[in-house]
N, CA and C of each residue as an Amber inpcrd file, in Angstrom:
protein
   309
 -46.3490000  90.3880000 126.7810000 -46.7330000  91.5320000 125.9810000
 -48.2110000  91.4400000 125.6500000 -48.4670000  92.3060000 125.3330000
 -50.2000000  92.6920000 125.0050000 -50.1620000  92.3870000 123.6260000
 -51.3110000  91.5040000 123.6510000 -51.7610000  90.8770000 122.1150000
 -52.2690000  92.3280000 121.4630000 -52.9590000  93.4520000 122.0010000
 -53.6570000  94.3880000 121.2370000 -52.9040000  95.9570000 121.8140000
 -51.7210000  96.2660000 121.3300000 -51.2180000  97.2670000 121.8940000
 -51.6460000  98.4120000 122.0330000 -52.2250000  99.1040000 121.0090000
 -53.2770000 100.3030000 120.8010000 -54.3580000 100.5100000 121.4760000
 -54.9150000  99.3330000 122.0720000 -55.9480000  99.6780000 122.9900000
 -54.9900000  99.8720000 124.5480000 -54.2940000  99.3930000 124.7280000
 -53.5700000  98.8430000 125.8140000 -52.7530000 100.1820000 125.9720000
 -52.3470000 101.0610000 125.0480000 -52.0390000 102.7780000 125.5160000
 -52.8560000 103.4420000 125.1920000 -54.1120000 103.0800000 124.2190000
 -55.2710000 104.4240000 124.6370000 -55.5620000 104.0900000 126.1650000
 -55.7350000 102.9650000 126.9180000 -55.9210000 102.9470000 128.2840000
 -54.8640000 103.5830000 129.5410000 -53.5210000 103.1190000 129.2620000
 -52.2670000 103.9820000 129.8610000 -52.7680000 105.5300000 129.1580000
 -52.9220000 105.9460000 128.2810000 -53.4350000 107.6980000 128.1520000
 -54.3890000 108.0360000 128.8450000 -55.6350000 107.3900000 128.7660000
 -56.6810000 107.8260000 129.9120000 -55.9820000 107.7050000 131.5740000
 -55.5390000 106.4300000 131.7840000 -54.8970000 106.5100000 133.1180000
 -54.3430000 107.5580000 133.8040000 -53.0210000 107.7420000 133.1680000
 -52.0610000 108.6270000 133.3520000 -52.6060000 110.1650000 133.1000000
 -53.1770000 110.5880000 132.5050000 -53.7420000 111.4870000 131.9880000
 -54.8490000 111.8530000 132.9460000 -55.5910000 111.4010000 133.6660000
 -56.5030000 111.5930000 134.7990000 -55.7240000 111.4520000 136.0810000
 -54.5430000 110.6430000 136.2530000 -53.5320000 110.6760000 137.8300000
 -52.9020000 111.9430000 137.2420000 -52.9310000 112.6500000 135.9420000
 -51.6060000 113.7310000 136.2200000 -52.5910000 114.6570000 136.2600000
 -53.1300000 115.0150000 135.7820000 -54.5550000 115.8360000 136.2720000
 -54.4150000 116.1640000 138.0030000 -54.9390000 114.8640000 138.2170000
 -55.2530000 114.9220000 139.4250000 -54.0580000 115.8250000 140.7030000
 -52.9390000 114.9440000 140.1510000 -51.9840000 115.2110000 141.0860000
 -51.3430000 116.5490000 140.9300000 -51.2950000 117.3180000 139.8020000
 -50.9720000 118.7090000 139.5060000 -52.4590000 119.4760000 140.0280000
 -53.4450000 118.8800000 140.2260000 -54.8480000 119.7570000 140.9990000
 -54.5690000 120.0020000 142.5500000 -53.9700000 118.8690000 143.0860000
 -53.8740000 118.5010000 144.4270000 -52.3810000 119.2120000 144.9150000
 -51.1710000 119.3410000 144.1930000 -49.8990000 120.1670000 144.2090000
 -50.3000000 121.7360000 144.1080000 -51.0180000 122.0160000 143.0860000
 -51.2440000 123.1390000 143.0170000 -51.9680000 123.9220000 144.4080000
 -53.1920000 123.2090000 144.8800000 -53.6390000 123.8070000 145.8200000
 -53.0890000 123.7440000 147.3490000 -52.5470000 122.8140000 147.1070000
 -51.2790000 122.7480000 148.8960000 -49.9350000 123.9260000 148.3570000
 -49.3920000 124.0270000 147.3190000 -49.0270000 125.4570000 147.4370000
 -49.6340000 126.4970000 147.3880000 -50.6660000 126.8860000 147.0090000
 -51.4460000 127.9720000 147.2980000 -51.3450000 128.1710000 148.6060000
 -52.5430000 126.7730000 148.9820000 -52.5260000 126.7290000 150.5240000
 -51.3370000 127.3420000 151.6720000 -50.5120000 126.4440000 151.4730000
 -49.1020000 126.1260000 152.3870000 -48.1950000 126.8390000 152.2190000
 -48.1620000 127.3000000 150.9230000 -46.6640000 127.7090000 150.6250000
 -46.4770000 129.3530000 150.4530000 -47.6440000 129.9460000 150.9070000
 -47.1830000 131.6880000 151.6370000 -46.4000000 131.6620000 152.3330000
 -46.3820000 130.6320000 153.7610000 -45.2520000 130.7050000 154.7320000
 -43.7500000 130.7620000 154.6070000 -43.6150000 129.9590000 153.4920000
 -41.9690000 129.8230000 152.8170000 -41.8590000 131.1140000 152.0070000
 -42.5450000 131.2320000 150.8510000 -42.1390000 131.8150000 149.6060000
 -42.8820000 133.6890000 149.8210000 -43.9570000 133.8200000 150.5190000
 -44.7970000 134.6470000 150.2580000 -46.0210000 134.5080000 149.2750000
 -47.2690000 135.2750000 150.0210000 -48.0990000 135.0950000 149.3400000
 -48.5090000 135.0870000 147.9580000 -48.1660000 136.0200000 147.3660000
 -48.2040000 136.2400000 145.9220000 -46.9050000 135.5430000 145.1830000
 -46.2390000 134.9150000 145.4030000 -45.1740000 134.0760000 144.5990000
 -46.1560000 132.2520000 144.9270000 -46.4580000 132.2560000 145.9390000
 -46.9890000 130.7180000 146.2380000 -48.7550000 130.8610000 145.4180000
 -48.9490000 131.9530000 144.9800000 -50.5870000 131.9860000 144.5820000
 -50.2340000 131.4970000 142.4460000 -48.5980000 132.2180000 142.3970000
 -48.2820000 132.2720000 140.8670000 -48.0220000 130.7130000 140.9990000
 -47.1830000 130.1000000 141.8800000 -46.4420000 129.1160000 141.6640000
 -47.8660000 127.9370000 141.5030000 -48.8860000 128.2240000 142.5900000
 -50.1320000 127.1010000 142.5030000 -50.7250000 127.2490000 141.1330000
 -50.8390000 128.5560000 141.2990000 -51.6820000 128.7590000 139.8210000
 -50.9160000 128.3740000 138.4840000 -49.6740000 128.3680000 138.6390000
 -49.1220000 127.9250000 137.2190000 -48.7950000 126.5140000 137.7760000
 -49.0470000 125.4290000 138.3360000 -48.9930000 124.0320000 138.5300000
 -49.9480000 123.6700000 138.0300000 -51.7640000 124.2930000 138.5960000
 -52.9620000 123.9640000 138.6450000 -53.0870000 123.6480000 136.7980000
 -52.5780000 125.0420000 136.3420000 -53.3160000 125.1640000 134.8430000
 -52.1050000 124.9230000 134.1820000 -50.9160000 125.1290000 134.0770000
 -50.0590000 124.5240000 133.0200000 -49.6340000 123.1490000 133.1690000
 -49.7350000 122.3770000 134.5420000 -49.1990000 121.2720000 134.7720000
 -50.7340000 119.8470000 134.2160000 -51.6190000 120.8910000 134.3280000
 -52.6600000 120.2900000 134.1700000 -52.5880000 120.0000000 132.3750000
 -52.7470000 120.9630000 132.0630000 -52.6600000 120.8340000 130.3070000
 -51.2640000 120.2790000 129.7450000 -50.5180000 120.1860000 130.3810000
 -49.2360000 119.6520000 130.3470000 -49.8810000 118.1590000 130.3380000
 -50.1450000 117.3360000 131.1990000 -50.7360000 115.9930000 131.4580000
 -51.9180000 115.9950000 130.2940000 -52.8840000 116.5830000 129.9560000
 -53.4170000 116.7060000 129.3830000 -52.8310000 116.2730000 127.4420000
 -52.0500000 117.3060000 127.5590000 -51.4750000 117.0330000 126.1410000
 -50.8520000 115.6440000 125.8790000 -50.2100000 115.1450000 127.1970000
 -49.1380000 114.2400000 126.8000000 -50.2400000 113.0150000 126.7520000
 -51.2560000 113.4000000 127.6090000 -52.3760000 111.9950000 127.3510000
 -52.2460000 111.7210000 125.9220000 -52.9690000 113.0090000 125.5400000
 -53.9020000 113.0180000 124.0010000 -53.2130000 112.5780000 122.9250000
 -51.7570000 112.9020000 123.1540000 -50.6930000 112.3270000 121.9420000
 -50.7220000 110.9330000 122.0950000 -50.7780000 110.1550000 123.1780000
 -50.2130000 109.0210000 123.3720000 -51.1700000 108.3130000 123.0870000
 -52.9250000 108.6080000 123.5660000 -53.9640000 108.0350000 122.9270000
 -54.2350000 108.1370000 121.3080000 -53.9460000 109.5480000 120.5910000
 -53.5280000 109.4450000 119.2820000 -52.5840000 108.2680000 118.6780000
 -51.9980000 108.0000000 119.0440000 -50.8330000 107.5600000 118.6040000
 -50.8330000 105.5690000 118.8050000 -51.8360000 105.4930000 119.6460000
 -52.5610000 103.8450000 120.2210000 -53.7020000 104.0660000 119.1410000
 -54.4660000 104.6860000 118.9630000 -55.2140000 105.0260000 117.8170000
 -55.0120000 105.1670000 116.5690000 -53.4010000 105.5390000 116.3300000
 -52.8460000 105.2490000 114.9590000 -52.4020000 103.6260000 114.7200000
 -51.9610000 102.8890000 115.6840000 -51.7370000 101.6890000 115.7360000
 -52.7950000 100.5780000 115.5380000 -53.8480000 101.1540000 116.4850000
 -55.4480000 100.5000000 115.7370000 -55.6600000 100.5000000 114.5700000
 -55.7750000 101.3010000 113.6190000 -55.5680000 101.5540000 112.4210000
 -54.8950000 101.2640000 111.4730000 -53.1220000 100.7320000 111.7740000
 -52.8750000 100.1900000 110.6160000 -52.6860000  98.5850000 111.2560000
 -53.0500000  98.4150000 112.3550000 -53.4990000  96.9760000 112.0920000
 -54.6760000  96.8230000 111.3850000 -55.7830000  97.4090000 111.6470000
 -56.4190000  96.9480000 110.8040000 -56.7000000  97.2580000 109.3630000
 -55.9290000  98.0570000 108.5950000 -55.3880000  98.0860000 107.1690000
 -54.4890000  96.9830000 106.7670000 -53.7050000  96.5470000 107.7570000
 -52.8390000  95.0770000 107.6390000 -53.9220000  94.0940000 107.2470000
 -54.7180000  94.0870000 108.2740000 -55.4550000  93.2140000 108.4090000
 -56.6020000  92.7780000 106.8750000 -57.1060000  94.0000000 106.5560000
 -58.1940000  93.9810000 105.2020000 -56.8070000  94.0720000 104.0040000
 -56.0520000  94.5630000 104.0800000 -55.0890000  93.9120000 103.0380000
 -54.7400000  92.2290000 103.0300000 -54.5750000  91.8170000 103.8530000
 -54.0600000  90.4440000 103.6860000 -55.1810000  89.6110000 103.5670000
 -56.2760000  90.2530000 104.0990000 -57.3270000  89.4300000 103.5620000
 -57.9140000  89.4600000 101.7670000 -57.2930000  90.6110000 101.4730000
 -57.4130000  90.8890000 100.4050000 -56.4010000  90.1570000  99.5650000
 -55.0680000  90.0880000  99.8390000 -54.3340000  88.9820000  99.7700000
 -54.6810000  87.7500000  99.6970000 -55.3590000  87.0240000 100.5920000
 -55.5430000  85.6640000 100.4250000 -56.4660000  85.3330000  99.4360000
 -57.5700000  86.5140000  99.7930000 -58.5810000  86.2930000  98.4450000
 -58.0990000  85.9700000  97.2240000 -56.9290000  86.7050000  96.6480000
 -56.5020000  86.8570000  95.2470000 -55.9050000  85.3630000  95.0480000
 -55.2800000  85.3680000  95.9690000 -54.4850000  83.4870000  95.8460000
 -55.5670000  82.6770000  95.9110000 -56.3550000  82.7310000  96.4790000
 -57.6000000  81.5810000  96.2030000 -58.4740000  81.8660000  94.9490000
 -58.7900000  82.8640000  94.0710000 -59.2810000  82.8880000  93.0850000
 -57.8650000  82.5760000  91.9890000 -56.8520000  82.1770000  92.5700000
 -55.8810000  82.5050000  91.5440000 -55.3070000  83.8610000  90.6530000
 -55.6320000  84.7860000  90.7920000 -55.1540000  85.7590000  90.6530000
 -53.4410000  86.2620000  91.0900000 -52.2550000  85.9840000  90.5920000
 -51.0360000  86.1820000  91.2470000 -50.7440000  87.7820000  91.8560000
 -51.6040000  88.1180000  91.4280000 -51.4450000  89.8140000  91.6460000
 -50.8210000  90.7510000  90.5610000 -50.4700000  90.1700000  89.2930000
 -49.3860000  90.8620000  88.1900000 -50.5240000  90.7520000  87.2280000
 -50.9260000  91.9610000  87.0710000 -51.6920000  92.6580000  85.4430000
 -50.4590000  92.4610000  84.5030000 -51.5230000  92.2250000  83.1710000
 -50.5870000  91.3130000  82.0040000 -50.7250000  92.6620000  81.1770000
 -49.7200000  93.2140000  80.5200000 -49.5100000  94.3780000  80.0290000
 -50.2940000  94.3270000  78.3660000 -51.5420000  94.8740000  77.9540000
 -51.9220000  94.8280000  76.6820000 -51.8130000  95.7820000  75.5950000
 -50.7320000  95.7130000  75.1620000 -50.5160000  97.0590000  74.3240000
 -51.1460000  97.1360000  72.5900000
């Protein structure tokens, strides 16, 4: 397992997110291309064109969540992290952490 997980899927989001790009760019235009012969022209121009641009933002979105979301994990490690340091501090000055109630 990956010592630093959050970086390790903001990188799987860029990855994946540029191969699905890619490969909904490259689908889209071989049906344009190719696929009048089967379907007809104007059904293979809708079908490329809605691969090109919805399949694209489709990959697109699912990147951005997943890099969000490796980016939320960065984050509360390192709130873990300045808490417990904040933690240890208090035990080494002696401080138990319990305010003494002065009424």
């Amino acid at each position: 397992m990956s010592k630093n997980v959050g970086r390790t899927m903001k990188t799987l989001a860029i990855v994946s997110g540029t191969l699905g790009i890619i490969v909904c760019m490259y689908f889209g235009i071989s049906i344009i291309a190719f696929g009048g012969e089967k379907y007809g022209r104007d059904v293979s121009i809708f079908l490329g064109l809605l691969t090109l641009i919805g399949g694209s933002f489709s990959a697109f979105v699912g990147a951005y969540i997943i890099y969000g979301f490796g980016e939320l994990i960065i984050s509360a490690n390192s709130i873990e992290r300045m808490l417990f340091q904040q933690q240890s501090q208090s035990i080494v000055q002696g401080d138990n952490g319990v305010e003494s109630a002065q009424a």
